[in-house]
N, C-alpha and C positions, 0 to 999 in steps of 0.2 A: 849810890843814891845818898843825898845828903838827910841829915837829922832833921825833926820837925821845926827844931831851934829856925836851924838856918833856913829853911825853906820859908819860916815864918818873917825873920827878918829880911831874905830876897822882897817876899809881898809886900811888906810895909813899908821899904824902901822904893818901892816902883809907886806903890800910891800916894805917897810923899811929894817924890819928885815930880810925879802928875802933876801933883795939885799944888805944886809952885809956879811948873812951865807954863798950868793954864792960871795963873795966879787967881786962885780961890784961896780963901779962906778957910778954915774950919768951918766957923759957923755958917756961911754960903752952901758947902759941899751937904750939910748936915740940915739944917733947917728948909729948905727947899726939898728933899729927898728921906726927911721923917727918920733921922739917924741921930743919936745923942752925941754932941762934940767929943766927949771922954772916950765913946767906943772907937772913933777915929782915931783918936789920939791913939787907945791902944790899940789898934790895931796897925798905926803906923810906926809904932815902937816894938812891935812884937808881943805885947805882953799878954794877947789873945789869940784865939783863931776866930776867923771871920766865918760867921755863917754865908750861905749861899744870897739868903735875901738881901744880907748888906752889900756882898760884892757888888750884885746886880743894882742897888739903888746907887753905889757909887762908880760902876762906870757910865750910868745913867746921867749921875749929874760931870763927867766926864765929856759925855756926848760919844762914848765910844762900846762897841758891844763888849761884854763880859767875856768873850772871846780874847777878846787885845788885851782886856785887861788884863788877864792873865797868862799872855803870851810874854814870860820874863826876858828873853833874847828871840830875835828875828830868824827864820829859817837860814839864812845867810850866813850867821853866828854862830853854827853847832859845829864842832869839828865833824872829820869825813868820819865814819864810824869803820 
């Protein structure tokens, strides 16, 4: 299992990348969905942990369930165990 570090920069890096591919904004992602710009910030820099209510507001403004959000690799992805 990986350190909270690293588990925290996976997140941040998938929400990041999100929210380029659907090219948002910060302040779009945040002001629509009642999230402060900075807690994005850190939360896509690692420098937090995200509560649960934020996740959900930001796969919300994603347009996708909290589920994917936080699905970091595709079942396809995992090695055979």
């Amino acid at each position: 299992m990986q350190d909270d570090l690293t588990e925290l920069k996976i997140l941040g890096d998938r929400i990041y990348k999100l929210r380029k591919a659907k090219k948002l904004t910060l302040s779009a992602v945040c002001y629509k969905n009642g999230i402060e710009p900075s807690t994005l910030m850190r939360i896509e820099k690692a420098q937090v942990e995200a509560k649960y209510l934020t996740l959900l507001k930001i796969s919300e403004a994603f347009g996708m369930p909290i589920s994917e959000l936080l699905t970091i690799f595709p079942a396809s992805c995992h090695p055979e165990r």
